[in-house]
C-alpha positions in Angstrom: -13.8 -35.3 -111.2 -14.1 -34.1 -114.8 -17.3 -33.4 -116.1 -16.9 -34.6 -119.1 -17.9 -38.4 -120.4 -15.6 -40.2 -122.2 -15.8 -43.4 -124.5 -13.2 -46.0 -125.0 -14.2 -47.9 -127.9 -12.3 -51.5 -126.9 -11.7 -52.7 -123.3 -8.2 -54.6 -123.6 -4.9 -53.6 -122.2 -4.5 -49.5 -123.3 -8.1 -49.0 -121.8 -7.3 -51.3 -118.6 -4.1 -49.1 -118.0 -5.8 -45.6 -119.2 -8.9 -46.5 -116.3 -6.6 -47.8 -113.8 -4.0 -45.0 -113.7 -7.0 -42.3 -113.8 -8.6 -44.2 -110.6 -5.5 -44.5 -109.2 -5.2 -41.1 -109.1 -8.9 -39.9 -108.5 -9.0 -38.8 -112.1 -12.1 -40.5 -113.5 -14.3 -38.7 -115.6 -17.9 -38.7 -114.0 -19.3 -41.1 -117.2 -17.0 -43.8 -118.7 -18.6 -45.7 -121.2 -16.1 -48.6 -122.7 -17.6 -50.9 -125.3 -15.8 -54.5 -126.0 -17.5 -57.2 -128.2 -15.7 -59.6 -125.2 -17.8 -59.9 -121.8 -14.9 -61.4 -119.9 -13.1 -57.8 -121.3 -16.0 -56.0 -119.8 -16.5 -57.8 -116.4 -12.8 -57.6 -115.7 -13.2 -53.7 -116.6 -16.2 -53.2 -114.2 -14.2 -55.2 -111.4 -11.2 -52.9 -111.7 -12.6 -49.5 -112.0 -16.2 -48.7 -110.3 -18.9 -47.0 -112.0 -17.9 -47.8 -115.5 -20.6 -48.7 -118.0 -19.8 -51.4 -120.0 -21.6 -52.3 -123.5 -21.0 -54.0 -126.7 -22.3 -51.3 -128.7 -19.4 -49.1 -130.1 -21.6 -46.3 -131.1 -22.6 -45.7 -127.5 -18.9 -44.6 -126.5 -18.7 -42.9 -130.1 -20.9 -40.8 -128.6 -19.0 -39.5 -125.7 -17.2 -36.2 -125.1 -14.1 -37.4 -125.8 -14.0 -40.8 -127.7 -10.8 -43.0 -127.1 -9.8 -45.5 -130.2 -8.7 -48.2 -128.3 -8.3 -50.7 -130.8 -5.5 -52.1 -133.4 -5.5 -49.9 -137.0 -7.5 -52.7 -138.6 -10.4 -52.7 -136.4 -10.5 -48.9 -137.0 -10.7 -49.3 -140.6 -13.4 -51.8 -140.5 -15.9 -49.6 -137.9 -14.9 -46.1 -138.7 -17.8 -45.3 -140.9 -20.2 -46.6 -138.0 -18.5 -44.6 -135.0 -18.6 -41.5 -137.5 -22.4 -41.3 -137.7 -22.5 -40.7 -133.8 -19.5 -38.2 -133.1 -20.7 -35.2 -131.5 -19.3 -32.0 -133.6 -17.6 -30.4 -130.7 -16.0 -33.8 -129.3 -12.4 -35.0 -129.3 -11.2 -38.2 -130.5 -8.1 -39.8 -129.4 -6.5 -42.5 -131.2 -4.2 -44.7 -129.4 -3.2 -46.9 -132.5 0.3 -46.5 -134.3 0.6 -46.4 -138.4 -2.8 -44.5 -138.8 -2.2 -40.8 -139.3 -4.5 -37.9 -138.2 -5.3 -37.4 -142.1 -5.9 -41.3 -142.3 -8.0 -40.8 -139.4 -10.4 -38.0 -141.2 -10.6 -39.8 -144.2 -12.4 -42.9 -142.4 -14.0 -40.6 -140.0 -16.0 -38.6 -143.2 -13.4 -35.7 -142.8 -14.0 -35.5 -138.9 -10.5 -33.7 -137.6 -10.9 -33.3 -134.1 -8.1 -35.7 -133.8 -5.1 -36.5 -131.5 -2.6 -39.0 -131.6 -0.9 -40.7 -128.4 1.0 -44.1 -128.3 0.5 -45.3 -124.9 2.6 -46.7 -122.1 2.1 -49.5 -119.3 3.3 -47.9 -116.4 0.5 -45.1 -116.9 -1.4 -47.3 -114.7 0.4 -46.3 -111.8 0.9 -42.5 -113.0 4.4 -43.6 -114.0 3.7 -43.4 -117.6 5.5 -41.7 -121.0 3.1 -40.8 -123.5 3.6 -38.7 -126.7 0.5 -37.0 -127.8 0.0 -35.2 -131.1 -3.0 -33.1 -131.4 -3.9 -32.3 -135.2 -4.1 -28.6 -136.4 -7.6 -28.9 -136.6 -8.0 -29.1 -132.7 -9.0 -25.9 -131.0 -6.9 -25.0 -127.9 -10.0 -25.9 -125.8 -9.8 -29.3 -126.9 -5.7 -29.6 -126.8 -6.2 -28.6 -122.6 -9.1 -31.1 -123.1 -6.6 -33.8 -123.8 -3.2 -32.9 -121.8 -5.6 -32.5 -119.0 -6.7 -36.6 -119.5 -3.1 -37.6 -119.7 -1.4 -35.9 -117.3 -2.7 -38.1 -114.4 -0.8 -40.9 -116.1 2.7 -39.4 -116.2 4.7 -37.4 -118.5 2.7 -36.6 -122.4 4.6 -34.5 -124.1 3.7 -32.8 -127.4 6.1 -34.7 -130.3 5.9 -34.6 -134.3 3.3 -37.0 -135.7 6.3 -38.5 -137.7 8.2 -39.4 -134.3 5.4 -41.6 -132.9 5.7 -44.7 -134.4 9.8 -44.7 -133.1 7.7 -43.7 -129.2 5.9 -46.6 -130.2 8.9 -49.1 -130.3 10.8 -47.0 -127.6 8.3 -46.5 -124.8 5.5 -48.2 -125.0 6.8 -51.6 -126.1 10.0 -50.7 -123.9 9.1 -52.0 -121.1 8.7 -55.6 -121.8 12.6 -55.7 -123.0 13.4 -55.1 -119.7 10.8 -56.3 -117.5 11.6 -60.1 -118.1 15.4 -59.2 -116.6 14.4 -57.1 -113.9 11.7 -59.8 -112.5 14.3 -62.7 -112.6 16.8 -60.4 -110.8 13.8 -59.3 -107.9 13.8 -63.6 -107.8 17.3 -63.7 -108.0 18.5 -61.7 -105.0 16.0 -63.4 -102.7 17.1 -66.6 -103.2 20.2 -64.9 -102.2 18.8 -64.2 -99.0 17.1 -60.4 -99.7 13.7 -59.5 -98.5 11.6 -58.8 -101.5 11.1 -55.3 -100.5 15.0 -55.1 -100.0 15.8 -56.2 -103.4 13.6 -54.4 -104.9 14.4 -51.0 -103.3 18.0 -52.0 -104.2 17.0 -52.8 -107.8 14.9 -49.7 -107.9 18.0 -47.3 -106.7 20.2 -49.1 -109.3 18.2 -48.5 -112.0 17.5 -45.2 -112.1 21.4 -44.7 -110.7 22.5 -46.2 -113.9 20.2 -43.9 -116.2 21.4 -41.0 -114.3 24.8 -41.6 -114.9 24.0 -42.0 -118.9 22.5 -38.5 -118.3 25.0 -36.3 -116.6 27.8 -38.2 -116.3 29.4 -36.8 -119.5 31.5 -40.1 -119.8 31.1 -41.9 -123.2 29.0 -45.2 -123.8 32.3 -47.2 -123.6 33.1 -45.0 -120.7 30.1 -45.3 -118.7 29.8 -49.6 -119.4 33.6 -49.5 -118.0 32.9 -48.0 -114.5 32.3 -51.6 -113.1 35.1 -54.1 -113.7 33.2 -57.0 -113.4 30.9 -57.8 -116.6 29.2 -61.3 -115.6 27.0 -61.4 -118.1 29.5 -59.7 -121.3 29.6 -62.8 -123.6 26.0 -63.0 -123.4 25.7 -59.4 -124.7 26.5 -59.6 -128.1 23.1 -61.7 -128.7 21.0 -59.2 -126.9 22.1 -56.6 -129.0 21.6 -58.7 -132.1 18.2 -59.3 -130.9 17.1 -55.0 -130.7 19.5 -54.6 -134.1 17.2 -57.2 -135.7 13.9 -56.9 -134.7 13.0 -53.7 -133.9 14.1 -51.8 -137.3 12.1 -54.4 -138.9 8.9 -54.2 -136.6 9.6 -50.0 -137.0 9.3 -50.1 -141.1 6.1 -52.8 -140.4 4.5 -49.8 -138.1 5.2 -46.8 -140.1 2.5 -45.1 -142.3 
């Protein structure tokens, strides 16, 4: 258990999947404190992970050892100045919100730079997760161990640029639900086909990483790869899809970009 205590400043879903994939794995720090001006936020919190303390007071996590921001850019802006006045000298905050850079950050912290950057990802909560970290040049290499060693109970958190998080952001951790959706209706799919639900989804699961694989070492092209199976039900539905990701998710990109 690490010794350290650790405040999340909001209790939604990137607190929920940091807590869940740390007690999943018998990571939790020995003091949690999350703070959430919602008390159905907070009871679900407490009913997930044991042991968490729960108030509505954001200066109480501020206080922490490490201090995770939690919370959309806005909401930073607005309570910065208050979560400042509490930060511990040698503590480590984490931001988990895109568009707000580490100098951004020490600006509305009163030039605090004990800063790191990570854009997080759902399937952390079951130790499955992708999730880019930056630590700022300010950070000692005490505190850079301090925060690898957090993450790494939730999956893979490699080091990246600053400038490539915002494109992690649209790739990784919003990735998930353009998939999801699919993968779901095909689970439902094959069992009305007469699959058990553990078979189809063992048989989804193998497919899935099968077909990533073979984007990796195959060596084929993109055309090549997508011709390997001669039957394409679903090909004159494609070209919507893809307008869809061509559309959208430049557009949200330039929305989330410093």
């Amino acid at each position: 258990m690490d010794e350290r205590s650790i405040g999340f400043v909001g209790g939604g879903r990137a607190t929920t999947i940091f807590l869940g994939g740390l007690h999943r794995a018998g990571r939790l720090p020995r003091h949690i404190v999350v703070s959430d001006p919602s008390e159905a936020a907070l009871a679900a919190l407490r009913r997930r992970v044991p042991g968490v303390e729960v108030t509505s007071d954001n200066e109480a996590a501020a206080a922490c050892d490490v201090v995770v921001l939690a919370i959309h850019p806005p909401v930073i802006r607005e309570i910065a100045g208050r979560l400042a006045r509490r930060l511990r000298a040698e503590a480590a905050v984490i931001s988990l919100a895109p568009k707000l850079t580490l100098a951004n950050l020490a600006g509305l912290l009163g030039g605090f730079s004990r800063l790191a950057r990570v854009i997080p990802n759902a399937p952390s909560i079951v130790g499955a997760g992708f999730n880019p970290v930056c630590v700022g040049p300010d950070a000692d290499e005490a505190m850079r161990r301090a925060v690898l060693d957090l993450l790494r109970p939730l999956g893979e958190c490699p080091e990246v640029a600053e400038a490539d998080l915002e494109s992690y952001a649209i790739l990784t951790a919003m990735g998930p639900t353009y998939l999801w959706f699919q993968l779901y209706e095909l689970i439902d799919l094959a069992t009305s086909f007469g699959l058990g639900r553990e078979d189809a989804q063992r048989g989804l699961r193998a497919m899935v990483q099968g077909a990533l694989a073979t984007m990796e070492r195959s060596g084929l092209s993109a055309a090549e790869v997508m011709d390997l199976v001669a039957a394409r039900p679903l090909g004159d539905g494609e070209a919507p899809i893809l307008e869809l990701y061509r559309s959208k998710l430049p557009a949200l990109l330039a929305r989330l970009r410093p």
